[in-house]
PyMOL commands that place a pseudoatom at each C-alpha (Angstrom):
pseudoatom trace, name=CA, resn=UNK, resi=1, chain=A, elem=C, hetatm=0, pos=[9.931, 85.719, 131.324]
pseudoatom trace, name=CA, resn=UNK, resi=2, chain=A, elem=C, hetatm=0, pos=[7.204, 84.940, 129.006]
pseudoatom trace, name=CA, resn=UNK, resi=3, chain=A, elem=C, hetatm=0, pos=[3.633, 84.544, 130.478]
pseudoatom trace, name=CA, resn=UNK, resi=4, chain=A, elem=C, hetatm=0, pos=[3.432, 80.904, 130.109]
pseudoatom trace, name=CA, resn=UNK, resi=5, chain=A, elem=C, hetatm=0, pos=[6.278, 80.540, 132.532]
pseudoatom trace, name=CA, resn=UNK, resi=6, chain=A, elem=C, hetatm=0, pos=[4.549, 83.410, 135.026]
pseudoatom trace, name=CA, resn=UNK, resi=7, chain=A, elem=C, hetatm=0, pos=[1.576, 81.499, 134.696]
pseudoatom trace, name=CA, resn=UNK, resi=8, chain=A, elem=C, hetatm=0, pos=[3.063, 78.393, 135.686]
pseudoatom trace, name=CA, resn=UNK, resi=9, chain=A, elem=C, hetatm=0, pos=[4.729, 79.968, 138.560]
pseudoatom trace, name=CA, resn=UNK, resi=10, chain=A, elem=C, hetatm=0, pos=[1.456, 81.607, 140.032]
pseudoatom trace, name=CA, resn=UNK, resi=11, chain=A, elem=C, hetatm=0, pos=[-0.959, 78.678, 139.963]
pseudoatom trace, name=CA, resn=UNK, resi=12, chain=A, elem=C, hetatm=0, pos=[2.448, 76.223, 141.820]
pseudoatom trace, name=CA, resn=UNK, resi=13, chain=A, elem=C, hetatm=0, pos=[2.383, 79.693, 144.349]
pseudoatom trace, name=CA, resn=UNK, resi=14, chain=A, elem=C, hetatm=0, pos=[-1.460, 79.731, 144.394]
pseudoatom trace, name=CA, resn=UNK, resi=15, chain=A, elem=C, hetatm=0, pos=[-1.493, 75.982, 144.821]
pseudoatom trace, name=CA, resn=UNK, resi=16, chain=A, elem=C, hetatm=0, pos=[1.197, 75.708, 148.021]
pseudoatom trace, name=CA, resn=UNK, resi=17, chain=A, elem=C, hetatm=0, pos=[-0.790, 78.805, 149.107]
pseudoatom trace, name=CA, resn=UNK, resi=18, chain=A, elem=C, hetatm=0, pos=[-3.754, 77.114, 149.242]
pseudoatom trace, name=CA, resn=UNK, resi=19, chain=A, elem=C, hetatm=0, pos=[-2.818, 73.642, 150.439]
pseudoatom trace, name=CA, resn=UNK, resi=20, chain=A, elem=C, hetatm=0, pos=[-1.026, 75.389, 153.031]
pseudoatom trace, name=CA, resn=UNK, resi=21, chain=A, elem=C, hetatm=0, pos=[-4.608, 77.425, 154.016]
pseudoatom trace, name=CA, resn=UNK, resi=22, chain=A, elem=C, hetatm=0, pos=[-6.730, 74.830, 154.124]
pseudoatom trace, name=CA, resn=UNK, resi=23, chain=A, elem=C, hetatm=0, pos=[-3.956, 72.687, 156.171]
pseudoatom trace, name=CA, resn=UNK, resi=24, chain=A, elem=C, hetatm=0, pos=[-4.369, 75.596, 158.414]
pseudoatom trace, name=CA, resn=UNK, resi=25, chain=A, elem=C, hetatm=0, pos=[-7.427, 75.880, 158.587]
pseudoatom trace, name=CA, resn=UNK, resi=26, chain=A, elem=C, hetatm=0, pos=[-8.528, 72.146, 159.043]
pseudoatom trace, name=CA, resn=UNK, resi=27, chain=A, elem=C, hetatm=0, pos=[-5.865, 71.950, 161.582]
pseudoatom trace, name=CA, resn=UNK, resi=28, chain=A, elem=C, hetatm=0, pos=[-7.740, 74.876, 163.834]
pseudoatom trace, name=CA, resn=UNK, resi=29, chain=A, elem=C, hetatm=0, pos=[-10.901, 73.248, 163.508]
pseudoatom trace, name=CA, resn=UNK, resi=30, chain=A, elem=C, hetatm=0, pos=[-9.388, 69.996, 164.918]
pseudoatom trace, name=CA, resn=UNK, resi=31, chain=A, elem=C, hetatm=0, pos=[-7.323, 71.904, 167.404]
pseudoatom trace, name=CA, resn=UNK, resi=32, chain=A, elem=C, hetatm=0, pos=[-10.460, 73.421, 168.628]
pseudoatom trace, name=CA, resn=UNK, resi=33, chain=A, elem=C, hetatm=0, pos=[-12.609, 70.476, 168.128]
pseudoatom trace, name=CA, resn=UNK, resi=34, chain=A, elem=C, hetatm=0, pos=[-10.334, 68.806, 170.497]
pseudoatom trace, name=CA, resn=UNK, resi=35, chain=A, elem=C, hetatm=0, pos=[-9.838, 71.357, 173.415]
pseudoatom trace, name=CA, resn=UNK, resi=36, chain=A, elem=C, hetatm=0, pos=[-13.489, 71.905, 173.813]
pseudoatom trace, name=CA, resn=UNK, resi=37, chain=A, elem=C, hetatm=0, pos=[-13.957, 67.795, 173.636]
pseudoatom trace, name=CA, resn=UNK, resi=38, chain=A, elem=C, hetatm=0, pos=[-11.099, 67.918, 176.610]
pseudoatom trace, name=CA, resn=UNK, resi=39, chain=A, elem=C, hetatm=0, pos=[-13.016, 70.764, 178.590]
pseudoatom trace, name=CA, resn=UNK, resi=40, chain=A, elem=C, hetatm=0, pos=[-16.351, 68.090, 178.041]
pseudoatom trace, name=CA, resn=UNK, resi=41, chain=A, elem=C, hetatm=0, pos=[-14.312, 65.374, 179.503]
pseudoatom trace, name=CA, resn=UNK, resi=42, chain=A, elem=C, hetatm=0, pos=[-13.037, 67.321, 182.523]
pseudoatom trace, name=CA, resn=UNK, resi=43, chain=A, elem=C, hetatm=0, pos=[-16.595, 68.656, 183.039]
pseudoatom trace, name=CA, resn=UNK, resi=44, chain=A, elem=C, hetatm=0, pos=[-17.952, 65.341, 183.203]
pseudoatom trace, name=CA, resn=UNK, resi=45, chain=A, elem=C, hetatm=0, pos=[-15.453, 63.463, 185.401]
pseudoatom trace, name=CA, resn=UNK, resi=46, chain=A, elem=C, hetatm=0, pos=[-15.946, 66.226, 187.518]
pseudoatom trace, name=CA, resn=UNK, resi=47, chain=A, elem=C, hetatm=0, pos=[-19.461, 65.495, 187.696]
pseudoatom trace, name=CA, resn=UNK, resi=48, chain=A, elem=C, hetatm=0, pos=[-18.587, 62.066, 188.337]
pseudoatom trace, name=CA, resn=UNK, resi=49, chain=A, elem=C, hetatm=0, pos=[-16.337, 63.401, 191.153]
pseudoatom trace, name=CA, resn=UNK, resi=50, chain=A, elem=C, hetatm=0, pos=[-19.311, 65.235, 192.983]
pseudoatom trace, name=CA, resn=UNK, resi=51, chain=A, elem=C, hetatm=0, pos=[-22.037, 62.380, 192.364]
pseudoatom trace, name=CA, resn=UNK, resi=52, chain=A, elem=C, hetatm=0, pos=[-19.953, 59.717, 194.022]
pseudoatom trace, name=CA, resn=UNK, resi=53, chain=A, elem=C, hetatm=0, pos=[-18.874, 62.159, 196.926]
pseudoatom trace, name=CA, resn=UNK, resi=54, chain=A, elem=C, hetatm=0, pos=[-23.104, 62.724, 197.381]
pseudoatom trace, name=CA, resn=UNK, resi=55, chain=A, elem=C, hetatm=0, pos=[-23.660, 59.108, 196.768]
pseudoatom trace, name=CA, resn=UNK, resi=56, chain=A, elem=C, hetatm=0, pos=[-21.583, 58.371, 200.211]
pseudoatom trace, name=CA, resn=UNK, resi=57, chain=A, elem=C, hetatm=0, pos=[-22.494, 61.016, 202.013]
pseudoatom trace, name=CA, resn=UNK, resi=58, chain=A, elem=C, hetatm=0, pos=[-26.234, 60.011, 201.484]
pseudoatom trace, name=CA, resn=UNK, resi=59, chain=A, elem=C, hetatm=0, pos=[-24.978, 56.517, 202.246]
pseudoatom trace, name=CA, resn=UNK, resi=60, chain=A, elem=C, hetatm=0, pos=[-24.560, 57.762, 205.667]
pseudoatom trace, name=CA, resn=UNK, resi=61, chain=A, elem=C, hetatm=0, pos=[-28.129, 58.944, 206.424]
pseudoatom trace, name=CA, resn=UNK, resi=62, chain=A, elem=C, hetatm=0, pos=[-29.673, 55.880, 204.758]
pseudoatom trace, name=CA, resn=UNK, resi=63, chain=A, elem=C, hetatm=0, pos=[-27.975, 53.255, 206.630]
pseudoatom trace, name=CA, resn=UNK, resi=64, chain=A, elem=C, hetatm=0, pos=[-28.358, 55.085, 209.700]
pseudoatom trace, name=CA, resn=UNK, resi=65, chain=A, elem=C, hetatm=0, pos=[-31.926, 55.433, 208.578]
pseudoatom trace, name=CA, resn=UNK, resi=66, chain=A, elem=C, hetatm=0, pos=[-32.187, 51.830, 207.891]
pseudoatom trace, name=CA, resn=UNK, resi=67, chain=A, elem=C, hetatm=0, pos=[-31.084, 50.694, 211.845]
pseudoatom trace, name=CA, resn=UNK, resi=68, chain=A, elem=C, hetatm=0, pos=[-33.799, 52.882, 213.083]
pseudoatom trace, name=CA, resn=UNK, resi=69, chain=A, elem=C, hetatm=0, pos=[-36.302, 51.023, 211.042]
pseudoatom trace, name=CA, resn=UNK, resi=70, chain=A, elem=C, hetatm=0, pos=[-34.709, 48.285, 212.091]
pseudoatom trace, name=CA, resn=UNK, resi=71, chain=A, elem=C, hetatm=0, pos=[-34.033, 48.794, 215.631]
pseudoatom trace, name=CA, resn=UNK, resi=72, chain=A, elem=C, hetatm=0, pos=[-30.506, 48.009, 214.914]
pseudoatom trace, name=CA, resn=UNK, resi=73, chain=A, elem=C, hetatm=0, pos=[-27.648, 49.501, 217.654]
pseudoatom trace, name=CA, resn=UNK, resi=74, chain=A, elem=C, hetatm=0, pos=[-24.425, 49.755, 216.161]
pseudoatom trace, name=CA, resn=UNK, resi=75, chain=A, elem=C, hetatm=0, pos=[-20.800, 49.237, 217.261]
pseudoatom trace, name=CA, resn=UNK, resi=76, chain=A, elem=C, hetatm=0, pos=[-18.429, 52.602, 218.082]
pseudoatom trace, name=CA, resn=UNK, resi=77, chain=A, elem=C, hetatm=0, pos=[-16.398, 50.896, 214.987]
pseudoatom trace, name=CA, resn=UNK, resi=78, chain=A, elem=C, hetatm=0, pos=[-18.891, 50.898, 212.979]
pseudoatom trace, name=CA, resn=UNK, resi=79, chain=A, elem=C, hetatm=0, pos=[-20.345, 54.409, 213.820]
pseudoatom trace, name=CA, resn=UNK, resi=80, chain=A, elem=C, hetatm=0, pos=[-16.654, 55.892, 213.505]
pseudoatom trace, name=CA, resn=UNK, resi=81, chain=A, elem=C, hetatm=0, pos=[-15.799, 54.032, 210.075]
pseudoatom trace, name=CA, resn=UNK, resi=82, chain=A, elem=C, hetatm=0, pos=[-19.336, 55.668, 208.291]
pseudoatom trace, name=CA, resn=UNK, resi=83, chain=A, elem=C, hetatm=0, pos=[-18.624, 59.150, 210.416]
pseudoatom trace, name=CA, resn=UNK, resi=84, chain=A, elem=C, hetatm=0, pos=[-14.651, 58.719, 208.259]
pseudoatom trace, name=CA, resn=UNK, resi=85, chain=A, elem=C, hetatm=0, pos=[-16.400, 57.658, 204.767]
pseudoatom trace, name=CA, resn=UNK, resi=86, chain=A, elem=C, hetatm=0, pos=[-18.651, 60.682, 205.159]
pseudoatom trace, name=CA, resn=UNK, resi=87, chain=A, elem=C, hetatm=0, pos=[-16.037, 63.035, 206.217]
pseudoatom trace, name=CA, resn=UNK, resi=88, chain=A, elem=C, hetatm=0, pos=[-13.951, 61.823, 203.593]
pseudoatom trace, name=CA, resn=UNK, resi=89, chain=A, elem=C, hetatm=0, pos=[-16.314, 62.321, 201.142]
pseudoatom trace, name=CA, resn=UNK, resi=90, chain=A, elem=C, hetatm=0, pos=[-17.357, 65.471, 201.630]
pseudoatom trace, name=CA, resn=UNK, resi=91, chain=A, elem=C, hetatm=0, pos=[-13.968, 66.960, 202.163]
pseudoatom trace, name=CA, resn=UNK, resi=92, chain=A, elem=C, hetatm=0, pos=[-13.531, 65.412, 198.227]
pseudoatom trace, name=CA, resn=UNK, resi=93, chain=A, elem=C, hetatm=0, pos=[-16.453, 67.219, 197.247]
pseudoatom trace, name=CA, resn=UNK, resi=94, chain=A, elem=C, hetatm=0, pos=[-15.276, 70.268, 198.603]
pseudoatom trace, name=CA, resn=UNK, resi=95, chain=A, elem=C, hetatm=0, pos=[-11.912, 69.840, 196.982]
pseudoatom trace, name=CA, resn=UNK, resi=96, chain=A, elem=C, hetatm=0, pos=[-13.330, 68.782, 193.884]
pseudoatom trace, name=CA, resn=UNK, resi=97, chain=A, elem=C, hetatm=0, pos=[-15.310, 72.085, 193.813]
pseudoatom trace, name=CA, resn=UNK, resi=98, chain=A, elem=C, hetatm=0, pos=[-12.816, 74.567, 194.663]
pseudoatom trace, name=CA, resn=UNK, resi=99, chain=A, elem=C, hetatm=0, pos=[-9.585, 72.572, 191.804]
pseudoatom trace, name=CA, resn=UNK, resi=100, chain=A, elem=C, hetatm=0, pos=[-12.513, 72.611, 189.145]
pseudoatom trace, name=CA, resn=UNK, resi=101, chain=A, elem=C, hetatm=0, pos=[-14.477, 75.991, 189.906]
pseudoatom trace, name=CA, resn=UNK, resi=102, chain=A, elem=C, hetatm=0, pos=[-13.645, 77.237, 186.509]
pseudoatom trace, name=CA, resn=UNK, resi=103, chain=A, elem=C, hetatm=0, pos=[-15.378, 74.000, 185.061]
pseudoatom trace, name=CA, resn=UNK, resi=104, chain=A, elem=C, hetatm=0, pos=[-18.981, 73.836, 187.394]
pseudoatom trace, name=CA, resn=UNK, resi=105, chain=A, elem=C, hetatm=0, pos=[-21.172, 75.755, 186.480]
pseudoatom trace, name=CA, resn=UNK, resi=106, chain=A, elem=C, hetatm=0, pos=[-22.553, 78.450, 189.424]
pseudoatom trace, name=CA, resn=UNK, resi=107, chain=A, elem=C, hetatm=0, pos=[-26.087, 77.604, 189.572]
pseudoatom trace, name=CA, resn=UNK, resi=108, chain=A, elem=C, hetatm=0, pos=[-24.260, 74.104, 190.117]
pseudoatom trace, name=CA, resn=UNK, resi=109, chain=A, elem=C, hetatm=0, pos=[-22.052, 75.147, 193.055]
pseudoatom trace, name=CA, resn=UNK, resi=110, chain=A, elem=C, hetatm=0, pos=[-24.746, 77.383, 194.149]
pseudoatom trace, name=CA, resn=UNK, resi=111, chain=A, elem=C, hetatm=0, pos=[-27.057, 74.177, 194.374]
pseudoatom trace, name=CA, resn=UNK, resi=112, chain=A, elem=C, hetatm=0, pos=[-24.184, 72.360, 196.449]
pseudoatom trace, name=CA, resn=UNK, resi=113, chain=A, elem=C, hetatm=0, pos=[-23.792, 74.766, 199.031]
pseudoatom trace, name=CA, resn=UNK, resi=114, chain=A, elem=C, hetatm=0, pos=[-27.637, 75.297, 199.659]
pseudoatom trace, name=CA, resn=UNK, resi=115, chain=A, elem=C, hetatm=0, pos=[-27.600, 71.196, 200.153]
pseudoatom trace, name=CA, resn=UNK, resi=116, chain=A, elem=C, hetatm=0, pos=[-24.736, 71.826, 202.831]
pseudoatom trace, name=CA, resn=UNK, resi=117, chain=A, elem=C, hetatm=0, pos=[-26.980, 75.005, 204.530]
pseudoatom trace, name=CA, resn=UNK, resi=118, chain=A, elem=C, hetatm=0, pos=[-29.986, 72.629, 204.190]
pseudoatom trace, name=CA, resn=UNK, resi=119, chain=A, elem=C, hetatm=0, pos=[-28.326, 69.900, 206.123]
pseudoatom trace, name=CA, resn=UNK, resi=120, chain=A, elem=C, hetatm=0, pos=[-26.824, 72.290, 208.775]
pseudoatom trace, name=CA, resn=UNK, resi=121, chain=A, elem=C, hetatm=0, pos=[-30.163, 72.969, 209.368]
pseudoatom trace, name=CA, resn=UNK, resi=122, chain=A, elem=C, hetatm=0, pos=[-31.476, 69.831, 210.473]
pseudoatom trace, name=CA, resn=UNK, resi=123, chain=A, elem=C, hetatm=0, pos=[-28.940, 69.898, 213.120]
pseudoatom trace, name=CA, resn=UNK, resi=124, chain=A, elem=C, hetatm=0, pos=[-30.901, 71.757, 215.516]
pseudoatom trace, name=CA, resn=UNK, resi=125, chain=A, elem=C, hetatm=0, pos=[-32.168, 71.913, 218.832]
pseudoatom trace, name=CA, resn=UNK, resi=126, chain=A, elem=C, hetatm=0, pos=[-35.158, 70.619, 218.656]
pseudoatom trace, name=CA, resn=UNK, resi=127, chain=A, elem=C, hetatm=0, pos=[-34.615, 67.707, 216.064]
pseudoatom trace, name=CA, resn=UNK, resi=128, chain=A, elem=C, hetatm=0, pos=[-34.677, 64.615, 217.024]
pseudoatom trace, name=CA, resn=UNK, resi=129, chain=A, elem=C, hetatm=0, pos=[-32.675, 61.525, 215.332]
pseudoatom trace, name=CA, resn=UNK, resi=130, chain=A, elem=C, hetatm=0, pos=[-34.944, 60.168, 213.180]
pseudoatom trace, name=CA, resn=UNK, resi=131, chain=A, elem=C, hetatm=0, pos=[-35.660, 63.759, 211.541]
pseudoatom trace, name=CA, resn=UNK, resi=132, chain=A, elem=C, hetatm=0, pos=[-32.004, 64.251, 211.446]
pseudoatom trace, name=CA, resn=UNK, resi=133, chain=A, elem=C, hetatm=0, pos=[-31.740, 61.108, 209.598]
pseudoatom trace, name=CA, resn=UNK, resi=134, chain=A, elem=C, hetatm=0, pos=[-34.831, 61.340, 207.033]
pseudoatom trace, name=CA, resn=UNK, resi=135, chain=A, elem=C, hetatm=0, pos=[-34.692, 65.051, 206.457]
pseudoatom trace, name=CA, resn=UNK, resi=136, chain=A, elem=C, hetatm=0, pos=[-30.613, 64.677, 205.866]
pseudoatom trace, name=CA, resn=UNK, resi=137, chain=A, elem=C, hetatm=0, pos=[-31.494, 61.677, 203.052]
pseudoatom trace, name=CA, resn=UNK, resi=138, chain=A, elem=C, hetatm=0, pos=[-34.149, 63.334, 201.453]
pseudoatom trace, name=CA, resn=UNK, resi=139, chain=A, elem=C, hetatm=0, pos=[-31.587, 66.840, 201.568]
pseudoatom trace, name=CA, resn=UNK, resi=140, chain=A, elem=C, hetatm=0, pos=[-29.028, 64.765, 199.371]
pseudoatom trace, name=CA, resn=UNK, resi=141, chain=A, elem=C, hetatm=0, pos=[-31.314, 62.560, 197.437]
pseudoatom trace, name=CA, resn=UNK, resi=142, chain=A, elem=C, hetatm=0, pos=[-33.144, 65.944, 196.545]
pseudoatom trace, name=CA, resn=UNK, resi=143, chain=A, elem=C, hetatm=0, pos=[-29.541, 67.461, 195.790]
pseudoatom trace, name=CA, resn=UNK, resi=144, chain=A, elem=C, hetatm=0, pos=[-28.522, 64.584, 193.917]
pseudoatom trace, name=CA, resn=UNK, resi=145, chain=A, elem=C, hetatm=0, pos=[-31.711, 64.805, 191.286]
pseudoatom trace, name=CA, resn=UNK, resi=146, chain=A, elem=C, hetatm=0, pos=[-31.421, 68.539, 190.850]
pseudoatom trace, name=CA, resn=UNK, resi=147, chain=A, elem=C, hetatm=0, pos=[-27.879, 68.313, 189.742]
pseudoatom trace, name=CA, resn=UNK, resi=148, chain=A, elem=C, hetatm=0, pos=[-28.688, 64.989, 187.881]
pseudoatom trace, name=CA, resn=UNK, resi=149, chain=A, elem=C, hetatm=0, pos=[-30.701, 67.721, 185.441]
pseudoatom trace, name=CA, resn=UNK, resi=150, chain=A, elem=C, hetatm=0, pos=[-28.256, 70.564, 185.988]
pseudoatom trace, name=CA, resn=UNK, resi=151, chain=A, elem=C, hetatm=0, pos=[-25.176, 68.504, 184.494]
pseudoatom trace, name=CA, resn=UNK, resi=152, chain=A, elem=C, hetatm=0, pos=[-27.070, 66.700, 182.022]
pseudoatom trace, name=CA, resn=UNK, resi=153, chain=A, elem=C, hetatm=0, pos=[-28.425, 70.574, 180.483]
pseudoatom trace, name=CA, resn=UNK, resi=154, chain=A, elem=C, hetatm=0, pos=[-24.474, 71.641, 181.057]
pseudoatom trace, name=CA, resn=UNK, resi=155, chain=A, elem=C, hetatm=0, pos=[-22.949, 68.783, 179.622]
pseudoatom trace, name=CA, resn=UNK, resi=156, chain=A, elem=C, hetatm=0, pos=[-25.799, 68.189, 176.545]
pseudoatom trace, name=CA, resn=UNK, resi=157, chain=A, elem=C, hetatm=0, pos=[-26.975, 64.730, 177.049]
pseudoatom trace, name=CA, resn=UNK, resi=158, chain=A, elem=C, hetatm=0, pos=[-30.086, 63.384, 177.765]
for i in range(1, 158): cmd.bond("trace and resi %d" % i, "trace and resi %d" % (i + 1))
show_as sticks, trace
zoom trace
């Protein structure tokens, strides 16, 4: 073979090489691009999941807290229907927490179950309704900020 012919042959070769490199390559920076994009989306509607599970659970505490302002008595229906919606809710959280613990963050869970130790707390003895009620709302309100900052710092948005 003469070397024009060799020649030829090499830069086709070192062409198809690489195209077929950079292909490659472009196609594991998209890959990648999109699997960590995926774990960002999971991450946040995980987030979602907890906020709205808090957001009823503190719905409980201020509507109670708003009939003792209020001097309002409620019906058994009523008092069973918000004791379901809380239940409900937190057993979601819960569930939420332990399908995505590979997703939240610890200092995250860590923050969750000192809200549910803080609110166990109130339950004592010697508190009365009203402190139940207040110190319960301002428990999860409290929560409810602190992971407000926590996600935003784990999921990068401001």
């Amino acid at each position: 073979m003469n070397a024009q012919v060799l020649t030829a042959i090499f830069g086709a070769v070192a062409s198809i090489a690489g195209g077929a490199f950079g292909a490659w390559f472009a196609a594991r920076l998209s890959l990648g691009h999109y699997f960590s994009q995926r774990v960002w989306d999971r991450r946040a509607e995980a987030y979602t999941a907890i906020f709205t599970a808090l957001d009823i659970m503190a719905e409980w505490y201020r509507s109670h807290l708003k009939d003792l302002m209020t001097n309002r008595e409620t019906s058994d229906e009523e008092d069973n229907r918000r004791i379901a919606s809380y239940q409900a809710a937190n057993e979601e959280l819960r569930q939420r927490l332990a399908r995505e613990t590979w997703l939240i963050p610890d200092h995250a869970r860590e923050r969750i179950a000192r809200l549910h130790a803080d609110l166990d707390s109130h339950h004592g003895p010697e508190a009365g309704w009203a402190d139940i009620v207040l110190n319960g709302r301002d428990t999860i309100e409290g929560a409810i900020d602190d992971l407000r900052r926590l996600a935003r710092a784990d999921l990068r948005v401001s």
